[in-house]
C-alpha positions as CSV (number, residue, x, y, z in Angstrom):
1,X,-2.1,48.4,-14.9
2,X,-3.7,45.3,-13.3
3,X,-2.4,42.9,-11.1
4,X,-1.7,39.2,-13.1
5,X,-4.5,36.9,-11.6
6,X,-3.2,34.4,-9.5
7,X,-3.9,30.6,-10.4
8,X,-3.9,27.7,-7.8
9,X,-5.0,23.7,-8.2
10,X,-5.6,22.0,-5.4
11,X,-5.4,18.4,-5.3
12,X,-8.1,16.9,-2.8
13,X,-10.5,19.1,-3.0
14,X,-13.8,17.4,-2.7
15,X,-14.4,17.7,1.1
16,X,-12.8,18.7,4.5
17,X,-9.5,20.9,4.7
18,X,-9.4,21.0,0.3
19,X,-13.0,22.1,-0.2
20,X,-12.4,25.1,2.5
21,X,-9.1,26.1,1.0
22,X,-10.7,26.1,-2.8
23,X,-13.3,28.9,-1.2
24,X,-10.1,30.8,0.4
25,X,-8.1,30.8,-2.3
26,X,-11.0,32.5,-4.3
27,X,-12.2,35.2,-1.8
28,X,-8.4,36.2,-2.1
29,X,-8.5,36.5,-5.8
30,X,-7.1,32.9,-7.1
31,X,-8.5,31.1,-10.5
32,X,-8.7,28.0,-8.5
33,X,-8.4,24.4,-10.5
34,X,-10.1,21.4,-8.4
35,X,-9.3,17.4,-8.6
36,X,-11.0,15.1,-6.8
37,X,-12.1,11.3,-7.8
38,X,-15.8,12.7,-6.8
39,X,-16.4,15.6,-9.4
40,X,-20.2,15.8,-8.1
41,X,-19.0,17.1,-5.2
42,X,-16.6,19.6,-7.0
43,X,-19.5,21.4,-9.1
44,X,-21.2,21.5,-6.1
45,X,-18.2,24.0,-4.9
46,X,-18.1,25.5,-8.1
47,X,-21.5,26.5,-7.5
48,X,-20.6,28.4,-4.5
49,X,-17.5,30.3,-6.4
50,X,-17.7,33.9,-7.8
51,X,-14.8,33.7,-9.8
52,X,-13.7,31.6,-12.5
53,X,-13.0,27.7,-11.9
54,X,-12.0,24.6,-13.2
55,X,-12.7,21.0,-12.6
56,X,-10.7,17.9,-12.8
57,X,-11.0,14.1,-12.2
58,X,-7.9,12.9,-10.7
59,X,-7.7,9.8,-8.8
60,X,-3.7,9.7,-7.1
61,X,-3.7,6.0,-6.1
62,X,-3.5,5.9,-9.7
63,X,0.0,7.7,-10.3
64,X,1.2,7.2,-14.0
65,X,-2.3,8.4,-14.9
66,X,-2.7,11.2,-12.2
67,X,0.4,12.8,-13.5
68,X,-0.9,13.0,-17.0
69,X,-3.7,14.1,-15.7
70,X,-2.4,17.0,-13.8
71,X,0.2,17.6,-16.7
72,X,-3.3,18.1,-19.0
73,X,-5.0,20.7,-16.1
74,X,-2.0,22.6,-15.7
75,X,-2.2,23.3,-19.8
76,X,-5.7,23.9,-19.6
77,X,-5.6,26.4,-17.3
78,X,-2.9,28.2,-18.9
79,X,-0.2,27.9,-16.3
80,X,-0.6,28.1,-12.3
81,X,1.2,29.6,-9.2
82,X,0.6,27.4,-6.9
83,X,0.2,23.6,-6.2
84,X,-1.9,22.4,-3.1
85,X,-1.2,18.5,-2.7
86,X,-3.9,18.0,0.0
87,X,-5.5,14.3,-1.3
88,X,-4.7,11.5,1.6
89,X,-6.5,8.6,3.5
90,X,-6.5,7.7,6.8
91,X,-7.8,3.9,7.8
92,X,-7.5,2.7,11.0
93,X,-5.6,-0.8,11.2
94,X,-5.2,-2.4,14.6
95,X,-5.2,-5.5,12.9
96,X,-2.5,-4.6,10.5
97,X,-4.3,-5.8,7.5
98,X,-2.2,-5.7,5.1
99,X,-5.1,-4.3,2.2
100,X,-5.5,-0.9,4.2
101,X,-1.7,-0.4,4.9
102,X,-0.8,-0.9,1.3
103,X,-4.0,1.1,0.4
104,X,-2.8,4.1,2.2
105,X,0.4,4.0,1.0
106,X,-0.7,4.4,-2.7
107,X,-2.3,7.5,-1.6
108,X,-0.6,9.2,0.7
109,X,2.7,8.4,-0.3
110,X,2.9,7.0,-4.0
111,X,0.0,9.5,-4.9
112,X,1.9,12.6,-3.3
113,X,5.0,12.0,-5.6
114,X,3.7,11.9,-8.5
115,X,1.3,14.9,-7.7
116,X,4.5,16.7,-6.5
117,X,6.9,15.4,-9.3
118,X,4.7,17.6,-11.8
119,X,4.6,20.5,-9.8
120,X,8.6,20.2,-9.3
121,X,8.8,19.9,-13.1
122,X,6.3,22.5,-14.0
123,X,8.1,25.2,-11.8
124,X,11.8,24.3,-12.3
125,X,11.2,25.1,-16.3
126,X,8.8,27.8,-15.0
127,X,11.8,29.2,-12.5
128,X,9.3,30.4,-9.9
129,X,6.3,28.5,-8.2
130,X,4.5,27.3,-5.0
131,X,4.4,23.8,-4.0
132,X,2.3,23.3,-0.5
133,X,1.5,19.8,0.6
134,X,-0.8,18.5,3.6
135,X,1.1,16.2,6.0
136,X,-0.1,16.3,9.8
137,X,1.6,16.8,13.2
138,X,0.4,12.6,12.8
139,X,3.8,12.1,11.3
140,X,5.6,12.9,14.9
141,X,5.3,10.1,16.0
142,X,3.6,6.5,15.1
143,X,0.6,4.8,16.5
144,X,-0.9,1.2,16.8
145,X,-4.3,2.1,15.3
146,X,-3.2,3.5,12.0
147,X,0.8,3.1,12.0
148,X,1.0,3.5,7.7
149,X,-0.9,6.7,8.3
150,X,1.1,8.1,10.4
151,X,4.4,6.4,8.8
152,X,2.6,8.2,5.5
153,X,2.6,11.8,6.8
154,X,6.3,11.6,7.9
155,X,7.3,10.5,4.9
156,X,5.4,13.8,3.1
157,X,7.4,15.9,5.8
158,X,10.6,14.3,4.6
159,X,10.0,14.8,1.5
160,X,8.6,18.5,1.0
161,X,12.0,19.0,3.1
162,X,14.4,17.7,0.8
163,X,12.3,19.2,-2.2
164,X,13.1,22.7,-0.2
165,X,16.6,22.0,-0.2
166,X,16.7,21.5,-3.7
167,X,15.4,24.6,-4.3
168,X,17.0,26.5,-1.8
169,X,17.6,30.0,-3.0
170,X,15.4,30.0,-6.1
171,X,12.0,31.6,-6.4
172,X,10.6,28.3,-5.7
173,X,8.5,27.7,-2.4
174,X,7.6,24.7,-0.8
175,X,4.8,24.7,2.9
176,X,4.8,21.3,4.5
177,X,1.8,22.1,6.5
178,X,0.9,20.0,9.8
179,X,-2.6,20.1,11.2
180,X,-3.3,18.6,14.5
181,X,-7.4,17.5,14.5
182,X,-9.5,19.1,12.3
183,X,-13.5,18.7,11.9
184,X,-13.4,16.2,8.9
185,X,-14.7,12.6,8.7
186,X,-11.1,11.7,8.9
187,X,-11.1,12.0,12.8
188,X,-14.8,10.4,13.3
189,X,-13.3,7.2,15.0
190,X,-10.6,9.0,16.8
191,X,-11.9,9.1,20.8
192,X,-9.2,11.6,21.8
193,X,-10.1,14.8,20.4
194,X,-8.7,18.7,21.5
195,X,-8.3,21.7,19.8
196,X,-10.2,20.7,16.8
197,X,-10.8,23.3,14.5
198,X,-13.2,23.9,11.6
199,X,-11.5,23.6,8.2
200,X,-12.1,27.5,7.5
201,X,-9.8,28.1,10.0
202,X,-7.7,25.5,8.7
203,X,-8.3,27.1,5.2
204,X,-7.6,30.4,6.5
205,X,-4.3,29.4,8.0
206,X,-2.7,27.8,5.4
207,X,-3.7,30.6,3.2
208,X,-1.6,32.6,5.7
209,X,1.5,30.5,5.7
210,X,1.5,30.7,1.7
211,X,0.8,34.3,1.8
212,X,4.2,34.7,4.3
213,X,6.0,31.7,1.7
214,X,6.3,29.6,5.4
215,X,8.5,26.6,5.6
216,X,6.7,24.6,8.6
217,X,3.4,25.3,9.4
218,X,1.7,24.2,12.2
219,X,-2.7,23.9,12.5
220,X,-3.5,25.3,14.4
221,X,-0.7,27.3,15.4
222,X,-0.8,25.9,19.2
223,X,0.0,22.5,17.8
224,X,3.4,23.6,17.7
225,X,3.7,23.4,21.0
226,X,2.6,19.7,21.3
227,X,5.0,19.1,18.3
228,X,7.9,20.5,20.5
229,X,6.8,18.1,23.4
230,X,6.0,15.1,21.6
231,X,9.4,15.0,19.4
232,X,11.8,14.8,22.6
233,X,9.6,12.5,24.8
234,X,11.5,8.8,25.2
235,X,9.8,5.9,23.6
236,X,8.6,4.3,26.5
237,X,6.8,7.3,28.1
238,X,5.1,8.3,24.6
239,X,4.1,4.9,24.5
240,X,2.4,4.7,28.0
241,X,0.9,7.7,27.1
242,X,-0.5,6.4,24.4
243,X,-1.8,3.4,25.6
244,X,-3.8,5.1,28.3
245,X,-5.3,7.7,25.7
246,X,-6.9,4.7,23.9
């Protein structure tokens, strides 16, 4: 008797962290669904896959429709294991324009709840399930450059932790992963850079922590450490830290 093929989507899947995972999840034997706004890019990855695939266009900063979307995808793929919500933005904003801080709010926040309010739906009727969503070890702590960023990935944290106590003690997962800088154009303006990794690392740990059904996963896994440090420093020494980083 064969092993049931396992399905994933993953949301964000166009570049960076998402288009690494995609290839992960299919050396490991997933049916793997991508969404992206940019479905070019997407058949380019197809391309690249041995196994069988599916495309979406999703754009999340457009939630009523995103959710109907993703409701659709789930159908046409006849059911899936696991939901990857990895789509965000990061601008930076020392100006505090209001434009980009409302901009990444209907991404990174307003787009991850309705991507995660299918996948709660979809597995609570389906009584078992894996949610994982993308955060960042960003959501410490804030910063002046990009404070709705950072104020965006917190909230993902949050959230992904009260969605685990709602389902605590049911065959439902839920991975808040938290990378620290990885090799994407999201980090092209950032001038303090260490311990950047290549998104098939990345990719290769967070297929890990969903192997093991993690709670918290750190990326790479020495960013725990910094995590540890940075949550109990005071205000004003994080602060004057920060200010002679920049």
């Amino acid at each position: 008797m064969h092993d049931r093929i396992k399905k994933a989507i993953v949301i964000g899947a166009s570049s960076g962290i998402g288009y690494a995972l995609v290839k992960t999840l299919a050396r490991n034997g997933y049916e793997v669904g991508m969404c992206a706004r940019r479905t070019g890019l997407l058949k380019n990855l197809q391309d690249e896959l041995s196994g069988r695939s599916y495309i979406k266009k999703i754009d999340i900063s457009q939630p009523y429709t995103a959710v109907r979307l993703l409701e659709d995808f789930i159908n046409q793929m006849g059911g899936v294991d696991l939901i990857v919500i990895n789509s965000g933005i990061r601008i930076e904003n020392s100006g505090l324009e209001l434009q980009p801080e409302l901009d990444t709010v209907s991404v990174n926040v307003s787009g991850f709840i309705a991507m995660a309010n299918v996948a709660v739906h979809y597995f609570s009727e389906k009584k078992a399930g894996h949610i994982v969503g993308v955060s960042s070890i960003a959501g410490l702590r804030a910063t002046a450059r990009s404070p709705a960023y950072n104020a965006s990935k917190s909230f993902i944290s949050n959230y992904m932790s009260g969605l685990r106590q709602r389902f605590r003690g049911k065959n439902i997962f839920v991975t808040d992963i938290r990378p620290g800088f990885v090799d994407t154009t999201m980090i092209e303006n950032v001038k303090l850079k260490f311990w950047v990794a290549t998104p098939a690392k990345t990719a290769d740990q967070i297929m890990l922590a969903i192997q093991k059904k993690k709670k918290v996963v750190y990326v790479t896994r020495r960013w725990a450490v910094i995590a540890m440090v940075v949550k109990v420093l005071p205000e004003w020494l994080y602060n004057l830290i920060y200010s002679r980083a920049r």
